[in-house]
N, C-alpha and C positions, 0 to 999 in steps of 0.2 A: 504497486497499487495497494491504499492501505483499504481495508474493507472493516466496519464499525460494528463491534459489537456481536460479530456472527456468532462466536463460542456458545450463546446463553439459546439458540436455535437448538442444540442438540442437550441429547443427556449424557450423563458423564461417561457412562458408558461405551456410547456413540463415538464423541470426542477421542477416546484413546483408543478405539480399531481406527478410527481415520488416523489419528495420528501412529500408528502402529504401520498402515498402509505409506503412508505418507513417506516414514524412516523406511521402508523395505523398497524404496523408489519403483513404487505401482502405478506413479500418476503419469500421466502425459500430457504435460498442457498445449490443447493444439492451438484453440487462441485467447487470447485475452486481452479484453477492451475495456474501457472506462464504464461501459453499459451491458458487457456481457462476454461470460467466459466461458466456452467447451472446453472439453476433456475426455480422457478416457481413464480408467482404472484398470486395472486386473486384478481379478478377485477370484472366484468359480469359473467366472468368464470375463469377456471383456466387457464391461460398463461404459456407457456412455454417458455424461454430464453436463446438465446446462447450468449456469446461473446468471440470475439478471440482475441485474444492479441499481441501483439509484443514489446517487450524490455517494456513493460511496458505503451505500446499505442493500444487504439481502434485498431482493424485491420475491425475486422466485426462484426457486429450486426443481430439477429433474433429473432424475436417474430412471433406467431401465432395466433397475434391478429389482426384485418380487417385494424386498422390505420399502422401497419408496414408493413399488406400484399400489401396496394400499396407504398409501398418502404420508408414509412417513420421510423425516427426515434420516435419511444412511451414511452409514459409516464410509461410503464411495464422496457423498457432496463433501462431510469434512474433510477429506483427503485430502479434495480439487484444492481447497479453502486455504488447509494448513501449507499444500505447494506456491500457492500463486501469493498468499501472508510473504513466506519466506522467499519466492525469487524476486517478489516487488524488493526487500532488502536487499541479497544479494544484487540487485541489478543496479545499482547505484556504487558505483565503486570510487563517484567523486564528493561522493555526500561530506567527506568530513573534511576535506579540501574545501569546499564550498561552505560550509561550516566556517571552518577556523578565517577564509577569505572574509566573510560576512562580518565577526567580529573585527576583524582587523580595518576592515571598513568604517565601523560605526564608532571605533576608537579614534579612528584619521577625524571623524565627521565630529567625536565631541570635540577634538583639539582646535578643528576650525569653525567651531561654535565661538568657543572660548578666547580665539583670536581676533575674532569678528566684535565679540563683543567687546573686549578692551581696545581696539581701535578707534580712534578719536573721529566722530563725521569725517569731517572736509579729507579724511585722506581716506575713509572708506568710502567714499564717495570716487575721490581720486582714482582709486582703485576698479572701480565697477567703470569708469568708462574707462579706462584703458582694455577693460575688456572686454 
């Protein structure tokens, strides 16, 4: 799951305890959907983490931890963020197989462009009903 733009949600500061959290594997993704992801962290205690989604953008954020209880965003949501960034990557282990199959594809597809087009009518015609 790629998520758009989240980084510029937090301050720099922010950013690097989550991702500090994140490398000390504190997160637990329990689920994640196209529309919404929980979590847990462990920090002080154990945190719990919502976020909602939309087309692939933050919609809303929630932690039950004292720095998000007054409305901020914490270094627990970047965690969730920077885990579920990185396992949507990891989780695709045929991406560059489907990659390089894709080109390979669209190379077959210019050749029988190019084949099509120097074939003379009457036999590319010939040709289309025999098939």
């Amino acid at each position: 799951m790629k998520i758009k733009s989240w980084q510029r949600l937090f301050a720099p500061q922010i950013l690097s305890r989550g991702q500090e959290y994140y490398d000390a594997e504190l997160v637990n993704i329990c689920r994640a959907e196209e529309t919404e992801i929980e979590a847990t962290v462990e920090g002080t205690e154990r945190y719990h983490v919502e976020i909602t989604l939309r087309e692939g953008r933050v919609m809303d954020m929630n932690c039950d931890c004292p720095y998000a209880l007054d409305g901020n965003n914490c270094k627990h949501m970047a965690a969730v963020l920077y885990a579920v960034e990185d396992s949507s990557e990891a989780a695709d282990p045929f991406g560059d197989f489907l990659a390089e199959e894709q080109e390979r594809l669209q190379a077959d597809n210019r050749v029988l462009q190019q084949a099509v087009s120097a074939m003379p009518e009457e036999e590319l015609r010939a040709q289309i009903l025999d098939a």
